[in-house]
SEPATI-847268 format. One record per residue (C-alpha): x, y, z; residue in three letters. Coordinates in Angstrom, 2 decimals, padded with zeros to 5 digits. Layout:
// residues N
+---------+---------+---------+-----+
|       X |       Y |       Z | res |
+---------+---------+---------+-----+
|       X |       Y |       Z | ALA |
...
+---------+---------+---------+-----+
This chain:
// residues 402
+---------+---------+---------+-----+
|       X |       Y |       Z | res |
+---------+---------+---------+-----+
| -004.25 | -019.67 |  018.72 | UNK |
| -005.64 | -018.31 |  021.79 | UNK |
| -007.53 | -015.04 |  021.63 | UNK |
| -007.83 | -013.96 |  025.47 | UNK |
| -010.85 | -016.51 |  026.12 | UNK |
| -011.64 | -016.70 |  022.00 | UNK |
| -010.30 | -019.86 |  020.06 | UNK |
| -009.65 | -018.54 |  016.94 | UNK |
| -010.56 | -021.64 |  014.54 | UNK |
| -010.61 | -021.33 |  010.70 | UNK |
| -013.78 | -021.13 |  009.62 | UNK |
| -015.56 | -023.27 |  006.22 | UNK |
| -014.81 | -019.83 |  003.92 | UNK |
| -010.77 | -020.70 |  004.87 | UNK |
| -010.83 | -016.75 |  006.00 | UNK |
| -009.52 | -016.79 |  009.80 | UNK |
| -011.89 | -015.58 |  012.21 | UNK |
| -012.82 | -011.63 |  012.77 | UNK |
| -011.23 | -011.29 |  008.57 | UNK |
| -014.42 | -009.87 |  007.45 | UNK |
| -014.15 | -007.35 |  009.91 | UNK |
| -010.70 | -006.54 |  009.87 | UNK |
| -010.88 | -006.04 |  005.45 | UNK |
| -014.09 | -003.86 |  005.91 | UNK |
| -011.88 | -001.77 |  008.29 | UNK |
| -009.12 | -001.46 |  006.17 | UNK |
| -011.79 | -000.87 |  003.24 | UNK |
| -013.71 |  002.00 |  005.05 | UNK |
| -010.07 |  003.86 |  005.49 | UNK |
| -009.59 |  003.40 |  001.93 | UNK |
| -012.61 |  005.21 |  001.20 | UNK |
| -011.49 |  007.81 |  003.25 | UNK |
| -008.05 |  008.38 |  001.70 | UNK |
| -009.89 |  008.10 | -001.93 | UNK |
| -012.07 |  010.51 | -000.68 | UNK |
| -008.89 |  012.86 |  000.42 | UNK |
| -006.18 |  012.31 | -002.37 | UNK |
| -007.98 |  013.39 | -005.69 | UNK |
| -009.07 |  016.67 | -004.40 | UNK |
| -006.06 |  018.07 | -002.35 | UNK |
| -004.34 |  019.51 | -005.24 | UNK |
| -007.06 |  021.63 | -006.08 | UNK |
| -007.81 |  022.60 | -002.67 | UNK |
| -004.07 |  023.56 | -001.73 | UNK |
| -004.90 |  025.89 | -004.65 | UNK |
| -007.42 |  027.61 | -002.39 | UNK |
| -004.58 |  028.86 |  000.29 | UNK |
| -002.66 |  030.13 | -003.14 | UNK |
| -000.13 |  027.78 | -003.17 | UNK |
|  002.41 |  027.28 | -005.84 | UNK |
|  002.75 |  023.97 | -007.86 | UNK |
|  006.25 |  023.26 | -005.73 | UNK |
|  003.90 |  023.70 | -002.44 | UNK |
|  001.45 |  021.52 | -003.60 | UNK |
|  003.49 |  018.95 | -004.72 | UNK |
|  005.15 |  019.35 | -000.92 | UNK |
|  001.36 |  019.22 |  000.65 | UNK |
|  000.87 |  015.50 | -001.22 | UNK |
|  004.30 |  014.57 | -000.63 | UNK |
|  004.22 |  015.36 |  003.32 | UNK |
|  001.54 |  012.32 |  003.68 | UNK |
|  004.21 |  009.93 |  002.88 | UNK |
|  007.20 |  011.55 |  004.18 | UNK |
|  005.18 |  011.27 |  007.23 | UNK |
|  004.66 |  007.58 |  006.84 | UNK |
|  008.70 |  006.87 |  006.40 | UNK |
|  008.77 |  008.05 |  009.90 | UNK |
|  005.80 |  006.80 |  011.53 | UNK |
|  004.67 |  003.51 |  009.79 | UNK |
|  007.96 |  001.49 |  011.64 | UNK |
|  007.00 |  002.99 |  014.93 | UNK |
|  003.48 |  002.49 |  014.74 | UNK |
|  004.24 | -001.44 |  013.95 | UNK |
|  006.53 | -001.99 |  016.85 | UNK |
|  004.08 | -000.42 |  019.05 | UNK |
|  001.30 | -002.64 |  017.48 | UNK |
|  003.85 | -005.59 |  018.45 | UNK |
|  003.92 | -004.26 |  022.13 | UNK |
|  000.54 | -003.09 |  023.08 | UNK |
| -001.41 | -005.06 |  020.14 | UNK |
| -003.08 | -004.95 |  017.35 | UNK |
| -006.09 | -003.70 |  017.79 | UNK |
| -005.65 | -000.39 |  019.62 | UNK |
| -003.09 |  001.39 |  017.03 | UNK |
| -005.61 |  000.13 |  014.54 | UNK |
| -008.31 |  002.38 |  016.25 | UNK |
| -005.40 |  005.29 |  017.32 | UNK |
| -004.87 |  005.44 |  013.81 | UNK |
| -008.38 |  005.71 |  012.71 | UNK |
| -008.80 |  008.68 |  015.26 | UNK |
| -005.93 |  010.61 |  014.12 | UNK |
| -007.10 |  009.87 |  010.40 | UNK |
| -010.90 |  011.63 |  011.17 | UNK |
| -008.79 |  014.35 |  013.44 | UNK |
| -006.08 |  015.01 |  010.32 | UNK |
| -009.50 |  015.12 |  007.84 | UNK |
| -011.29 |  017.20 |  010.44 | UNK |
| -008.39 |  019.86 |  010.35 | UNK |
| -007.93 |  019.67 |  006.49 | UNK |
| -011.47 |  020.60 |  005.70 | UNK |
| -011.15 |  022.96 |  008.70 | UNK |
| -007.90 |  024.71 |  007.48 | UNK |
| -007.43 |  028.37 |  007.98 | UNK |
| -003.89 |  028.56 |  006.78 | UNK |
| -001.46 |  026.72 |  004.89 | UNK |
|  000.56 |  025.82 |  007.75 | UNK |
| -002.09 |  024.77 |  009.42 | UNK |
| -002.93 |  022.20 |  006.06 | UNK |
|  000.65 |  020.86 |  005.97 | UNK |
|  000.25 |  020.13 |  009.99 | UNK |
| -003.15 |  018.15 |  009.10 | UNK |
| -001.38 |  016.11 |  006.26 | UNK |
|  001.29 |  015.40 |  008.23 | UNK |
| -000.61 |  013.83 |  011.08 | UNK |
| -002.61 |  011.60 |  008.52 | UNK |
|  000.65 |  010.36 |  007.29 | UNK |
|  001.90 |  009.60 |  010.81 | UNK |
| -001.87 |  007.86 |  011.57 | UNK |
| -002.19 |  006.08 |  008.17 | UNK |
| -000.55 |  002.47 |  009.38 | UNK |
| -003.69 |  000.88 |  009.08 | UNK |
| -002.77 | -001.52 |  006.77 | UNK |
|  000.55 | -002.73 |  007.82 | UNK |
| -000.75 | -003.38 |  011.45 | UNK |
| -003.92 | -005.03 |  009.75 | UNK |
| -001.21 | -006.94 |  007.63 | UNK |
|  000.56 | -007.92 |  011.02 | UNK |
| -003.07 | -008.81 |  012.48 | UNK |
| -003.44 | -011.47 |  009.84 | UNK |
| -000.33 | -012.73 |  010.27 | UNK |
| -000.82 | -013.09 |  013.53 | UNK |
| -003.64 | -016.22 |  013.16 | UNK |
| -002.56 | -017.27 |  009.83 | UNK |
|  000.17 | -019.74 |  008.59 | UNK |
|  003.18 | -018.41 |  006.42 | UNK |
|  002.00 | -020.13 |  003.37 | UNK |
| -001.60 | -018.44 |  003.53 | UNK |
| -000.85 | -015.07 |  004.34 | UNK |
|  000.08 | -013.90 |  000.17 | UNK |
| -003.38 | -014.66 | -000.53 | UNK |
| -005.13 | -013.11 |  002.28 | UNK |
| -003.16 | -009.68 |  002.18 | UNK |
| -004.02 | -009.84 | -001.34 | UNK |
| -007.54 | -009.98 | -000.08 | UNK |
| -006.90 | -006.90 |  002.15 | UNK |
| -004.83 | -005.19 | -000.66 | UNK |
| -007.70 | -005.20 | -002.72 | UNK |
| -009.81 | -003.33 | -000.60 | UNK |
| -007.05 | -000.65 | -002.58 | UNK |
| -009.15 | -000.72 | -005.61 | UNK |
| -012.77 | -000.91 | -003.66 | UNK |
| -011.80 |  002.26 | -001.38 | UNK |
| -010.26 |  003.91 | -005.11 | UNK |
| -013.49 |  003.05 | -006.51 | UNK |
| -016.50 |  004.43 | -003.81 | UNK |
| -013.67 |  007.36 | -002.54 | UNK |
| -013.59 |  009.54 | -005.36 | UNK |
| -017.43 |  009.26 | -006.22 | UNK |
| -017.84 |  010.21 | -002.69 | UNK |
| -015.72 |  013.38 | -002.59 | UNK |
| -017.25 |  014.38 | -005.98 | UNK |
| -020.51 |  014.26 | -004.41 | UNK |
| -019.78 |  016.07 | -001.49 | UNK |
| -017.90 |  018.71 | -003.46 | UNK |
| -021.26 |  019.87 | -004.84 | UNK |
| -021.90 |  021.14 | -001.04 | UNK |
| -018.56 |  023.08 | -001.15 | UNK |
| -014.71 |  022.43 | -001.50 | UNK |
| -014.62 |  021.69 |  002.21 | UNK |
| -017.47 |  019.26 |  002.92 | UNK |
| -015.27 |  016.15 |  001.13 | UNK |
| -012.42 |  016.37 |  003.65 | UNK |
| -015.43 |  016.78 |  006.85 | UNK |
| -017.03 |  013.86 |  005.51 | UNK |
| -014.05 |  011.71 |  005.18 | UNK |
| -013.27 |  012.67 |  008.54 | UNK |
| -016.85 |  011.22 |  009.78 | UNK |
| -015.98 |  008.17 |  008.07 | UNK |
| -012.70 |  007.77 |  009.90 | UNK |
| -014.44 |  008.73 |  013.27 | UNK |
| -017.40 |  006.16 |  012.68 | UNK |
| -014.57 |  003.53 |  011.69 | UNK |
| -013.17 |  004.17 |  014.75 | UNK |
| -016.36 |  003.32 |  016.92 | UNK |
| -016.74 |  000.02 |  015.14 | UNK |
| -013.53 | -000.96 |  014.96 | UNK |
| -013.24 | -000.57 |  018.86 | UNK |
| -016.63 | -002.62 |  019.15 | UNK |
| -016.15 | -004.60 |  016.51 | UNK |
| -012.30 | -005.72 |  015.93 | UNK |
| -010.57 | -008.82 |  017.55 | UNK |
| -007.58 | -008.72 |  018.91 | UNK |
| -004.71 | -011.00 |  017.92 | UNK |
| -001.99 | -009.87 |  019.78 | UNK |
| -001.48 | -010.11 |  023.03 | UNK |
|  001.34 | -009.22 |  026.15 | UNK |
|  002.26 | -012.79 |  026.72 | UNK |
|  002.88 | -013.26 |  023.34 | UNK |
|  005.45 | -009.92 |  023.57 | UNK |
|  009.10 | -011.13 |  022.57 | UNK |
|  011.82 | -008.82 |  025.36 | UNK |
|  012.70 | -005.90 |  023.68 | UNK |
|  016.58 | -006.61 |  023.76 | UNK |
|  015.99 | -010.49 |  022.33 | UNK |
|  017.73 | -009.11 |  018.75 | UNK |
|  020.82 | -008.06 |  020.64 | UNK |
|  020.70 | -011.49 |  022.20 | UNK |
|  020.09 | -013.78 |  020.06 | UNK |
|  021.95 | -011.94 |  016.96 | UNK |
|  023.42 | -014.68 |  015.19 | UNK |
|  020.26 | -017.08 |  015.03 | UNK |
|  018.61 | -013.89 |  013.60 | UNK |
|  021.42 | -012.40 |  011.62 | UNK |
|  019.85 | -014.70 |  007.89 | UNK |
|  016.17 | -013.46 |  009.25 | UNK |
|  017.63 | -009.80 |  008.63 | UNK |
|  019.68 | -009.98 |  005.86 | UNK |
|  017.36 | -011.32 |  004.03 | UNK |
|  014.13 | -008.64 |  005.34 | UNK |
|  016.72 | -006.23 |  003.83 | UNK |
|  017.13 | -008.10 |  000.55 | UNK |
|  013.13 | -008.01 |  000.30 | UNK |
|  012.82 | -004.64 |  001.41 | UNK |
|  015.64 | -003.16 | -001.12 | UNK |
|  013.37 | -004.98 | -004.00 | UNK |
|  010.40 | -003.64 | -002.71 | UNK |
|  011.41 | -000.27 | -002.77 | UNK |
|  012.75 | -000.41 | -006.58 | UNK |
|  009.67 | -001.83 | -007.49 | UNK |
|  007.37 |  000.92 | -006.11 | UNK |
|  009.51 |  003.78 | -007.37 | UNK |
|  009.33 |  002.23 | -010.85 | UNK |
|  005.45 |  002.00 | -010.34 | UNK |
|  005.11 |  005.17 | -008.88 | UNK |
|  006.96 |  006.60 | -011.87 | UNK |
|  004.87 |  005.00 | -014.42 | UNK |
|  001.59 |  006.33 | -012.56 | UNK |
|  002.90 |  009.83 | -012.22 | UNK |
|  003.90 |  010.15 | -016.06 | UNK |
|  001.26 |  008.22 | -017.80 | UNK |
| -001.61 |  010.79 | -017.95 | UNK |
|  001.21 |  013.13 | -019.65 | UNK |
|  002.33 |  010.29 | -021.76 | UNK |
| -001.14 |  009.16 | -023.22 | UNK |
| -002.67 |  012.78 | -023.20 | UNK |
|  000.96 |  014.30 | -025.59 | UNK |
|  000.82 |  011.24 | -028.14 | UNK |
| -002.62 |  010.19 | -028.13 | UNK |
| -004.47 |  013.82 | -027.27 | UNK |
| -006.13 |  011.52 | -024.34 | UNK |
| -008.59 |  013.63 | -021.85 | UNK |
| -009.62 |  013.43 | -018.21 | UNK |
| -012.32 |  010.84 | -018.94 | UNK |
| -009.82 |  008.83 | -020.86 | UNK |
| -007.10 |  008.53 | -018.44 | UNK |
| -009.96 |  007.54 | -015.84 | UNK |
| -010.77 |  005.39 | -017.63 | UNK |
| -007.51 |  003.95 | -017.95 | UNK |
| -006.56 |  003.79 | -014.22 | UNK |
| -010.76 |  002.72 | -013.98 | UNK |
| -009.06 | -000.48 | -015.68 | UNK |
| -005.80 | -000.67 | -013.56 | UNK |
| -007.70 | -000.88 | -010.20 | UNK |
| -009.92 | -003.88 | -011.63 | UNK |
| -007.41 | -005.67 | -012.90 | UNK |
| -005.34 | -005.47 | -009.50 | UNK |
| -008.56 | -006.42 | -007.60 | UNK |
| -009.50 | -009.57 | -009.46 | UNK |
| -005.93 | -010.55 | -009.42 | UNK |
| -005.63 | -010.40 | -006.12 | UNK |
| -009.14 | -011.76 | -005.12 | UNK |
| -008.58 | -014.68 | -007.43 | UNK |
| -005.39 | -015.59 | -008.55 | UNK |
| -002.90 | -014.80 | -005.97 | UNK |
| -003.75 | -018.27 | -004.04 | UNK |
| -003.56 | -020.26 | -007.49 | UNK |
|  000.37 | -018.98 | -008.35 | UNK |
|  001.42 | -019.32 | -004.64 | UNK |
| -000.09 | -023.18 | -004.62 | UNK |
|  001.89 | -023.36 | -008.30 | UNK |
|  004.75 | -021.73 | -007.64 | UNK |
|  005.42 | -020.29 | -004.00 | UNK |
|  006.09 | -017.08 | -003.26 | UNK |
|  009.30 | -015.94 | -004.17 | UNK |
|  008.81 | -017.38 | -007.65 | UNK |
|  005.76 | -015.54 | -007.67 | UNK |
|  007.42 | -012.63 | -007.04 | UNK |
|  009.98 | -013.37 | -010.00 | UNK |
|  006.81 | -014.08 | -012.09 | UNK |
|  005.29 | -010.93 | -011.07 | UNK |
|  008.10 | -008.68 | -011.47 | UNK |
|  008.67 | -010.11 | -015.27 | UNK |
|  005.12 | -008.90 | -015.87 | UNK |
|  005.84 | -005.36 | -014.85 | UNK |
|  009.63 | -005.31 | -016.60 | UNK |
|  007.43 | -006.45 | -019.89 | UNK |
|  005.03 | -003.81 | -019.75 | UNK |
|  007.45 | -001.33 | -019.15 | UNK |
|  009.53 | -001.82 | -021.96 | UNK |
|  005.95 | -002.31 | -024.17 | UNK |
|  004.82 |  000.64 | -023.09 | UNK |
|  008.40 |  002.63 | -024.02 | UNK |
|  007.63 |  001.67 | -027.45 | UNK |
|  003.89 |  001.81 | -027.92 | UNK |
|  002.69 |  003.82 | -031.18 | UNK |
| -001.06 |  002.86 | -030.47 | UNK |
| -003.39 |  002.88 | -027.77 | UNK |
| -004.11 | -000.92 | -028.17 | UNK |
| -000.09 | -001.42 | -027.28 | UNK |
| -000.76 |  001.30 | -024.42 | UNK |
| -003.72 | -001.27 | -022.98 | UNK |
| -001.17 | -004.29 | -023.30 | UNK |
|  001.61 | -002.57 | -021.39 | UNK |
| -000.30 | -001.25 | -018.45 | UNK |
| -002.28 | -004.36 | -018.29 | UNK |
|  000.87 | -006.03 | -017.63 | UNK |
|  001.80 | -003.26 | -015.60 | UNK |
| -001.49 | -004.02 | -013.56 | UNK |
| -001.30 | -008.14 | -013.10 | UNK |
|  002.70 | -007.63 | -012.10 | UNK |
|  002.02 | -005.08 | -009.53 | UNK |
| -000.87 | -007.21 | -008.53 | UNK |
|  000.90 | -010.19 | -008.31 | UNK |
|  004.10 | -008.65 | -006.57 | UNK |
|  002.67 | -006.47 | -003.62 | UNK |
|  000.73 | -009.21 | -001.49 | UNK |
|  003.55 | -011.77 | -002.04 | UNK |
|  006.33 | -009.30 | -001.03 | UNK |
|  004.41 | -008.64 |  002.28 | UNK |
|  004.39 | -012.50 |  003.07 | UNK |
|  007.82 | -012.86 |  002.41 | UNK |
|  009.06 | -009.97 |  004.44 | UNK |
|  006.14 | -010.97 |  007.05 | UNK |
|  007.66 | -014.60 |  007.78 | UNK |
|  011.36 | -012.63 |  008.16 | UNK |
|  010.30 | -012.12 |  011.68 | UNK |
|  007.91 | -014.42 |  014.01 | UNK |
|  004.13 | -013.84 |  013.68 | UNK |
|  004.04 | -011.94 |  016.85 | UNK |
|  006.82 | -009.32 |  016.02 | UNK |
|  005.50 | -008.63 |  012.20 | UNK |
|  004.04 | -005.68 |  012.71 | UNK |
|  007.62 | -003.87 |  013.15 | UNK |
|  008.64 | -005.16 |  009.45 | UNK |
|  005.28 | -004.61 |  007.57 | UNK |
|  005.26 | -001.03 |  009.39 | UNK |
|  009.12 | -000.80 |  007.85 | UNK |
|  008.36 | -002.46 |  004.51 | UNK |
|  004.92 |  000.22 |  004.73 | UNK |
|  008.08 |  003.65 |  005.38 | UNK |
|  010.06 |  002.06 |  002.65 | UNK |
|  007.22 |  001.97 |  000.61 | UNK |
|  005.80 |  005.62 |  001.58 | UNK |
|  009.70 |  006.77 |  000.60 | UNK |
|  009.68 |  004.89 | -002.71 | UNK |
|  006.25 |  006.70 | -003.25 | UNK |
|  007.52 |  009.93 | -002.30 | UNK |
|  010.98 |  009.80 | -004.40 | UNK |
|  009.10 |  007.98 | -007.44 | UNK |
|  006.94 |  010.28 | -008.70 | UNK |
|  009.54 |  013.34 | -008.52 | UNK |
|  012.61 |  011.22 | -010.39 | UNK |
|  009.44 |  010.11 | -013.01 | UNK |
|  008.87 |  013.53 | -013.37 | UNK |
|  012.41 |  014.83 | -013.43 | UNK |
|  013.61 |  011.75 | -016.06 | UNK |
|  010.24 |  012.55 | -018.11 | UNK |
|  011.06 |  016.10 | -019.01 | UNK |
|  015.06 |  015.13 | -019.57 | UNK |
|  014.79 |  011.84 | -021.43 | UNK |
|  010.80 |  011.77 | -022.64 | UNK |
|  008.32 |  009.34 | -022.62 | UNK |
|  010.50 |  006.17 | -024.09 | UNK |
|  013.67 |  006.61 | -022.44 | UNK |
|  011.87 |  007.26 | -019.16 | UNK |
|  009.89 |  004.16 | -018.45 | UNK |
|  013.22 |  002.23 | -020.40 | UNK |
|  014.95 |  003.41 | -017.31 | UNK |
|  011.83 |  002.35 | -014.81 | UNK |
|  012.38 | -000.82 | -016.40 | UNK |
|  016.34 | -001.00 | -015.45 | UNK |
|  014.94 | -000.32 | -012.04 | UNK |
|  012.60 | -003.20 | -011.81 | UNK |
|  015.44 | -005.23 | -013.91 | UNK |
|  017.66 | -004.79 | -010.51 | UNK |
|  014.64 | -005.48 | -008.55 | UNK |
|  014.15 | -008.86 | -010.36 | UNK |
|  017.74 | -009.50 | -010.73 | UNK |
|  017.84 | -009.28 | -006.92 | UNK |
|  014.98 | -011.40 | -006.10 | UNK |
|  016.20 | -014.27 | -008.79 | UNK |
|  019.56 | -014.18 | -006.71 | UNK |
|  017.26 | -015.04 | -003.27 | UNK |
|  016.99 | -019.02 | -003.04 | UNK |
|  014.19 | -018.60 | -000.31 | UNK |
|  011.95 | -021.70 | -000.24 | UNK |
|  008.47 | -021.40 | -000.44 | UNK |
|  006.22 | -019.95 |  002.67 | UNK |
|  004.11 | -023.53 |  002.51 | UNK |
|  004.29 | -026.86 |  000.56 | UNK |
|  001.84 | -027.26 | -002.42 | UNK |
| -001.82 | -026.83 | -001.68 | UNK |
+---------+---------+---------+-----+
C-alpha cells in the first residue's frame, strides 16, 4: 500500500512499517491516563465533593467517549489518521493542563469531559493498523497495541505518585507535558496511512445498502457482545477490592498486588499468545475460547473460600479478557473496509466507554443487594449471553492457518 511517496513493505520483525512508532504513541498516552485515573478521586475531594460527585467526575471521561469516540473515527476515515491522532493528544495535555489547573468544580468536570471527547487514541491507532495490515494479522497486532494497557498502568501510577510528593496538582501538569510532548513527536514522527483518495463517498451506505446490509448486522452482533463482556469486566474490577478486603481482610498493598498480577498476565497474553490461538483457531473461535475463560473465572470466583481459588478465578478472568479484547477489535475491524475502520473501532471504543460507565455502577448496585456470590453469578449470566451470542455467529476466520 501506497503511503503518499512511502511503500509501506513489511519489514523482517512481521510488524508493518511506522508500528514501533505508532505503539510508543499509544503507550506514552497510556502513561498519561495512568498518571490521571488513580489520583482523581482524591483530588475531586479537594473541591469538597461528595462521593455521588466524584463518582460523576470519573464517570464523565467515558460518558464523554460514548459521544466522541464514533465521531472522532469517522473523521479519522475522512481527513486521516494521523492528524486526529495528534488533535487528540493536544486536547489530552489541554484537558490535564486544566485539571491540575482547576479553580472550581465546574471547571474540573469541563476538563474531564474534554479528555473523554480527546481520548480516541487508540481506536484511530487501531484503524491505522488496519489500514496496512491484512484481516488475519490485525488480532495479534492490536493485541500488541492493547498491551501498551498494562505498560502505561504500570510507569502511570509510579509517575503520579512521584509527582504527588511536589503537591496534589503537579501529577495532572505533568501528565499534561507528556501529552503535549506526545503531540510534537507524533506530528514529526507518525506515518500516515490514510489518505483522501482512499476516502469511500459519504452516502456509499445508502447506496449500496444491500451488499452491506450482512457487513452491519453482523458489526452489531459483535458490538452487542462486546458491550456485555466489558460491563461484566468492569463489574468484577469495581467490586473485587471490596470482595477480597470483607472475606479475606485484604489491604491496599494486597489488592495492588492483585491487579499488579492482572495487568501482566493481560500483557504477556497478548504479546505472546494472541498470534498462536488465531493461527489455531481463528478469531471468532478465539473469541468463544476467550469468553469461556472469563465465564469460568467468574463463577470460580462466586464460590472462592480461599485466596488460592481467588488467584485461579481472576487469572482466568485475566487470560479471557486478554484473549477476547484484541480479537473482538479484528472482527468488528474487517465489518467495514480497511479504509472506513476507524468509524467502527471509534463505535466499538463509545460502546465500550458506555459498558465502562454502566458496569461499575450495576456492580456496585447488585454488590450491596445480592453480595459478593450472587453478584459476579449474575456477571457471569452476562458473559453467558455474550458467549451464547458469539457461538450463534458462523463467521469464518479473518485468514487461513499460518
Amino acid at each position: 500500500m501506497s503511503l503518499g511517496n512511502r511503500e509501506v513493505k513489511r519489514p523482517r520483525t512481521g510488524l508493518p512499517a511506522g508500528f514501533g512508532v505508532l505503539w510508543i504513541t499509544v503507550a506514552t498516552d497510556l502513561v498519561g491516563f495512568g498518571i490521571v485515573f488513580p489520583l482523581l478521586p482524591l483530588y475531586a475531594k479537594h473541591f469538597q465533593a461528595s462521593p455521588a460527585v466524584i463518582g460523576a467526575v470519573v464517570a464523565s471521561f467515558s460518558a464523554a467517549q460514548v459521544i466522541f469516540a464514533p465521531l472522532l473515527g469517522r473523521l479519522s476515515d475522512r481527513y486521516g489518521r494521523k492528524r486526529v491522532i495528534v488533535l487528540s493528544m493536544i486536547g489530552t495535555a489541554l484537558a490535564s493542563v486544566a485539571t491540575g489547573l482547576a479553580p472550581s468544580l465546574w471547571v474540573l468536570f469541563a476538563a474531564r469531559i474534554l479528555d473523554g471527547a480527546s481520548g480516541s487514541s487508540v481506536a484511530v491507532a487501531r484503524a491505522s493498523v488496519a489500514d496496512v495490515t491484512e484481516p488475519g494479522d490485525r488480532a495479534r497486532l492490536f493485541g500488541l497495541l492493547s498491551a501498551a494497557f498494562g505498560v502505561g498502568f504500570v510507569i502511570g501510577p509510579a509517575l503520579g505518585a512521584l509527582a504527588a510528593l511536589g503537591g496534589e496538582r503537579l501529577p495532572f501538569l505533568v501528565a499534561g507535558v507528556v501529552a503535549g510532548v506526545n503531540a510534537c513527536i507524533a506530528a514529526w514522527k507518525l506515518t500516515e496511512t490514510r489518505h483522501a483518495n482512499d476516502v469511500q463517498p459519504i452516502h456509499e451506505d445508502r447506496m449500496q445498502a444491500p451488499a452491506v446490509q450482512p457487513g452491519r448486522n453482523r458489526l452489531l452482533w459483535w458490538l452487542a457482545v462486546s458491550f456485555l463482556l466489558t460491563v461484566a469486566f468492569s463489574g468484577f474490577e469495581t467490586t473485587l477490592p471490596l470482595f477480597v478486603n470483607g472475606r479475606f481482610g485484604t489491604g491496599l498493598a494486597g489488592i495492588g498486588v492483585i491487579f499488579t498480577a492482572v495487568g501482566i498476565v493481560i500483557v504477556c497474553v497478548q504479546v505472546g499468545l494472541i498470534k498462536r490461538v488465531v493461527r489455531a483457531l481463528g478469531e471468532p473461535s478465539g473469541i468463544r475460547v476467550g469468553l469461556s475463560c472469563v465465564l469460568l473465572g467468574l463463577v470460580v470466583l462466586s464460590q472462592a473460600h480461599s485466596l488460592v481459588g481467588v488467584a485461579c478465578a481472576v487469572g482466568a478472568l485475566a487470560l479471557g479478557q486478554a484473549l477476547t479484547a484484541p480479537m473482538l477489535a479484528a472482527v468488528i475491524s474487517a465489518c467495514r473496509s480497511a479504509g472506513a475502520s476507524g468509524g467502527v473501532l471509534g463505535t466499538q471504543q463509545g460502546i465500550v466507554s458506555l459498558a465502562r460507565t454502566a458496569g461499575p455502577l450495576a456492580g456496585g448496585v447488585v454488590f450491596a443487594v445480592l453480595g459478593a456470590s450472587g453478584s459476579y453469578l449474575v456477571a457471569a449470566a452476562l458473559v453467558g449471553v455474550a458467549l451464547v451470542a458469539a457461538a450463534g455467529r458462523r463467521d469464518r476466520r479473518l485468514s487461513p492457518d499460518g
